[in-house]
Every structure is written in structure tokens, then in C-alpha cells.
C-alpha positions in Angstrom: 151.5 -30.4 0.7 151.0 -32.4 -2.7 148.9 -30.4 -5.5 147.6 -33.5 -6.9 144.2 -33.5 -7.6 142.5 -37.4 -7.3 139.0 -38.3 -8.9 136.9 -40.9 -7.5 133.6 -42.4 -10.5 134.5 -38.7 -11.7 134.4 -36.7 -9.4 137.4 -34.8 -7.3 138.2 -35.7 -4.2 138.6 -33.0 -1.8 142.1 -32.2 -0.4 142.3 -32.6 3.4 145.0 -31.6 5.5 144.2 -33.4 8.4 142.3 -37.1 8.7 140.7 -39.1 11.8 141.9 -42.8 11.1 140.5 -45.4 14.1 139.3 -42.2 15.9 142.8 -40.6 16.2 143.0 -37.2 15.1 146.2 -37.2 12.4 147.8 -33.6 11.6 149.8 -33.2 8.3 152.8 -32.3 9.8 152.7 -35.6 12.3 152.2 -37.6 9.0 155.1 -36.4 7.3 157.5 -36.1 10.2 156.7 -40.1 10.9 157.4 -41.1 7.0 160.6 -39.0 6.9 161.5 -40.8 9.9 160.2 -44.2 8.4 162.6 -43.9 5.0 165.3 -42.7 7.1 165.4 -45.6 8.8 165.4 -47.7 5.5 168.0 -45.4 3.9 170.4 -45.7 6.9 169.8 -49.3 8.1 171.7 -51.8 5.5 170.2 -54.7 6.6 166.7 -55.6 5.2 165.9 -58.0 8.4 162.5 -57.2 8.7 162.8 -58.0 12.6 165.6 -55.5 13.4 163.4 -52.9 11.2 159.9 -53.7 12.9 162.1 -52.7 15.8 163.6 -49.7 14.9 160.3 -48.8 13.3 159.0 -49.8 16.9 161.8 -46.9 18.6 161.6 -44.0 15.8 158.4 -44.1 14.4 155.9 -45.6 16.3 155.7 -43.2 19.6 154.9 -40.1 17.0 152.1 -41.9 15.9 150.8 -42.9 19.2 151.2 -39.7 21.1 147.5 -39.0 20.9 145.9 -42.7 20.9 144.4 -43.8 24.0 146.5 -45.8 26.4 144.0 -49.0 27.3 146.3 -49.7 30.2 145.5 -45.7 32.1 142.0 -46.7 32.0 140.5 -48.1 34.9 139.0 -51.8 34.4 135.3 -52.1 34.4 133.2 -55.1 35.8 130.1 -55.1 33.7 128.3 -58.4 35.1 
């Protein structure tokens, strides 16, 4: 965990160790083990095509993210007129 401390107009911001972002539930350690995973792919990859990196992003990183998001397509469709 970072021992910054962040102000905000003056005052300190509290130190969290978990956020909701879009109404997913993020966990420090899911965070952290999605950026390693992140600059590991930019440390190891030496191309800088950002197309083979969205999609190595889109293999590595992107189903820890997800894990807990809802899945639209699981939900059954809903006729509302």
C-alpha cells in the first residue's frame, strides 16, 4: 500500500483500500495484480503496435478486471412494450 497522503482544497483525502468504479467492487490486491500484469506486458513485448498490445492487454489483463462485472449476455432479454 502507498503511504502517500493526498489533499484535496486542503483537506486529506482518506486512504481507501478498496473502490466501487461503474458499480464493480475493486479489491487492492485485484488492482495491483492487473497493473503488474499490465507493465509486464510492456516490459516484455518489444513492439509498441498498439493493436498487438490492446490484444495482449485483451488476453492478460482484461479477464482479472472483469471477473466480477456483470455479463449482459447471462441475462435474460426483457420485452418492455
Amino acid at each position: 500500500m502507498c503511504d502517500a497522503k493526498y489533499n484535496l482544497g486542503g483537506i486529506a483525502l482518506p486512504i481507501a483500500s478498496s473502490t466501487i468504479g461503474l458499480g464493480v467492487y475493486y479489491d487492492h490486491s485485484i488492482v495491483s495484480i492487473a497493473s503488474v500484469r499490465a507493465k509486464v506486458i510492456l516490459k516484455c513485448f518489444a513492439t509498441r503496435d498498439s493493436f498487438t498490445l490492446s490484444k495482449a492487454f485483451t488476453v492478460f489483463v482484461r479477464p482479472i478486471v472483469e471477473f466480477s462485472s456483470v455479463k449482459p449476455w447471462l441475462h435474460v432479454k426483457i420485452k418492455l412494450f
